[in-house]
Residue, then its C-alpha position, 0 to 999 in steps of 0.5 A: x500500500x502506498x503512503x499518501x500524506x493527509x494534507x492540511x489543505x483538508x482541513x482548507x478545503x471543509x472551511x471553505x465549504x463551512x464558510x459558504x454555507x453550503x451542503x456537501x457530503x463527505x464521502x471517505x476514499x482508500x487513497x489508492x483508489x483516489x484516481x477518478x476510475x479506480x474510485x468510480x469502478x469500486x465506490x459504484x459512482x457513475x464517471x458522469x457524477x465525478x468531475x476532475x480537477x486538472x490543473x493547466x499550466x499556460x507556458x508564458x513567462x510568467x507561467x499561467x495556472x488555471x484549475x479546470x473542473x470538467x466530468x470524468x466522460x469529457x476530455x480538457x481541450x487544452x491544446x484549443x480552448x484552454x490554451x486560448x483562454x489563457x492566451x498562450x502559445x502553449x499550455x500543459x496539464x502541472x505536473x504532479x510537483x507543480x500541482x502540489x506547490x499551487x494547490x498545495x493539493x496531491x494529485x487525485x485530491x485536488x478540488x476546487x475549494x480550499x484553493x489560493x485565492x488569486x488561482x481562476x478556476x474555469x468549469x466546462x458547462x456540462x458540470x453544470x447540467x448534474x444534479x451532483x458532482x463528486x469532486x476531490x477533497x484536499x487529499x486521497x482519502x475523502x471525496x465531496x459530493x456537492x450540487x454543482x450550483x455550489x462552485x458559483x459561490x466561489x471566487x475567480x470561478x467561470x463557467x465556460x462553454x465548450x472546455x472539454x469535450x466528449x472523447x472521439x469514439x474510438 
């Protein structure tokens, strides 16, 4: 089993949840199966009520982050829409490191609250259409389900259309 630290931006993330005065359930998650299909295959989630947070880096000097919200059927248009939005030349999904130092967030824990104020957060339109998502904690170890209603409260967010889109079928 692998060892996941439990990372103070747990206890960010609830505070922030408790200061917006908004429902949410905590839902505990074995951290090795924190990545969104291993925890919708074993906790029999559908991957259309799970929504990723992917942390996008724009290559400019200085660098650009922007956190993007989008359901686990879509796939980030980084190279389109995301890169335009920012208006860099190019952009990339943050590495692991990199995530972990602007979120202060591990990678499959990553959630859209408890996050430095001055980091946008752009969520692709079709979160919006769910009745619930289920998005990162703070760490491997919980999951928040909430109405997607709920990111609207927060600062910096955007609601964009076309963000992400459905994967090509295969």
């Amino acid at each position: 089993m692998n060892e996941y630290k439990k990372s103070d931006a747990s206890d960010a993330v609830i505070s922030e949840l408790n200061q917006l005065k908004v429902e949410y359930e905590i839902m505990p998650c074995d951290p090795d199966l924190a990545d969104t299909a291993s925890f919708c295959e074993n906790y029999g989630i559908s991957p259309e009520d799970s929504a990723n947070a992917i942390l996008v880096v724009g290559k400019s000097d200085p660098k650009i982050f922007t956190l993007c919200i989008l359901l686990a059927t879509h796939k980030l248009d980084v190279n389109g829409a995301v890169r335009k939005k920012l208006g860099t030349k190019k952009a990339s999904f943050a590495g692991g490191e990199e995530t972990e130092n602007i979120t202060g967030m591990i990678v499959g824990g990553v959630t859209p609250f408890g996050l430095p104020s001055s980091l946008s957060i752009w969520v692709d339109e079709a979160v919006m259409e769910r009745t619930s998502i289920i998005v990162g904690g703070g760490s491997r170890d919980q999951k928040i389900r909430i109405n997607p209603n709920t990111l609207l409260n927060l600062k910096n967010i955007e609601v964009i259309e076309n963000l992400a889109k459905l994967p090509e079928p295969s």
